[in-house]
C-alpha positions, 0 to 999 in steps of 0.5 A: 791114394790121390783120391782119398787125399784129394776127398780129404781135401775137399771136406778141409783137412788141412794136412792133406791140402798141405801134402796136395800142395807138396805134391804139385806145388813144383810143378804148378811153380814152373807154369807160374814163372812162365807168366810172371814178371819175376819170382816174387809174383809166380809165388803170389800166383802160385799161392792164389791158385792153391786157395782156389783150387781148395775153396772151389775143389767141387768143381772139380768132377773127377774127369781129366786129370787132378793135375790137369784141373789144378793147372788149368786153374793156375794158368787162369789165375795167372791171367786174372793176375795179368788183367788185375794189372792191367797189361795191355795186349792192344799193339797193332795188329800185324797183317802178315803171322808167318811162322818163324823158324830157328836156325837148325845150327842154334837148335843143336846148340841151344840148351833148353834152360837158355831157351826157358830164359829167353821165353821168361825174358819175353814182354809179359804181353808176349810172353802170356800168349807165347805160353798159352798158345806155344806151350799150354796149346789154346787156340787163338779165339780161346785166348782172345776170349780169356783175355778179352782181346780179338784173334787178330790181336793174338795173332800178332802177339804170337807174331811179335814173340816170335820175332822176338824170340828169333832175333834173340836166338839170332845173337846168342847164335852170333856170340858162340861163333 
C-alpha cells in the first residue's frame, strides 16, 4: 500500500501526498521539535521538509526505508534551517570531551518527557549536535561537514550539552529531595 501511495505522489496526486503527509507528519513533527527553537519553527521545518520531500521524491531510489529518507530529509532541512539563521557553533574548543554519566538515582526517577524537556530547553547550537550525534546517531566528521564546522568543534558542543544536560538533571535531582 506504501508503495503505490508513494508512486501516486511522485506523478503529483495531490490526495496521496496529503495521506503521505497524514501518515508521517507526526512523527516527522517530534524530529523537528527536536531542532527548533519553538513550535512556530518545527512547523516551518516540518512543512519545508514535506515540499522537499515531494518536488525531490526521485531521488528517493527504493533503498532504506520511505520514512527513513523522509526523515533524513527533514533532519537536513532543520539544519539548512539553523545556517539560514545563521547559528553560531564556533565556541571554543574544549580540550578534554569526557563522557558524563547521569546519577543512577535520578536515571530511576526521570521521566522521559522531562528528559525530552531538558534536551528541547538545550542552546540550539547544543541542542542540534546533541540530536545529530545522541539521538540521530551521525558521526562527529558527518556533522562537521553538515554544518561546516570542524570535529574538534563538535566535540566540544556534544561536550558542552552534556554538561549542560547534567547540571540540569543535577537540580532537578536536588529538588525532588
Amino acid at each position: 500500500m506504501l508503495d503505490t501511495l508513494w508512486k501516486q505522489c511522485l506523478i503529483g496526486d495531490r490526495k496521496a501526498q496529503f495521506q503521505l503527509y497524514q501518515l508521517f507528519s507526526k512523527k516527522m513533527f517530534a524530529v523537528c521539535l527536536r531542532y527548533a527553537q519553538d513550535q512556530v519553527e518545527a512547523e516551518d521545518i516540518l512543512q519545508m521538509g514535506f515540499i522537499k520531500v515531494f518536488t525531490k521524491g526521485e531521488l528517493y531510489r527504493g533503498q532504506g526505508s520511505l520514512e527513513g529518507w523522509i526523515r533524513r530529509i527533514i533532519v537536513h532541512t532543520a539544519i539548512e534551517t539553523h545556517r539560514r539563521n545563521r547559528i553560531n557553533f564556533t565556541d571554543p574548543i574544549e580540550q578534554r570531551h569526557e563522557h558524563i554519566a547521569i546519577p543512577y538515582t535520578l536515571q530511576d526517577n526521570l521521566q522521559y518527557q522531562d528528559l525530552l524537556a531538558l534536551v528541547h530547553d538545550l542552546p540550539v547550537g547544543y541542542k542540534t549536535i546533541f540530536n545529530l550525534y545522541a539521538v540521530e546517531g551521525y558521526s562527529h566528521r558527518e556533522i562537521a561537514e553538515m554544518l561546516s564546522i570542524s570535529e574538534g568543534n563538535s566535540k566540544s558542543q556534544l561536550s558542552r550539552a552534556r554538561q549542560w544536560l547534567k547540571d540540569k538533571l543535577l537540580k532537578l535531582e536536588d529538588l525532588e529531595r
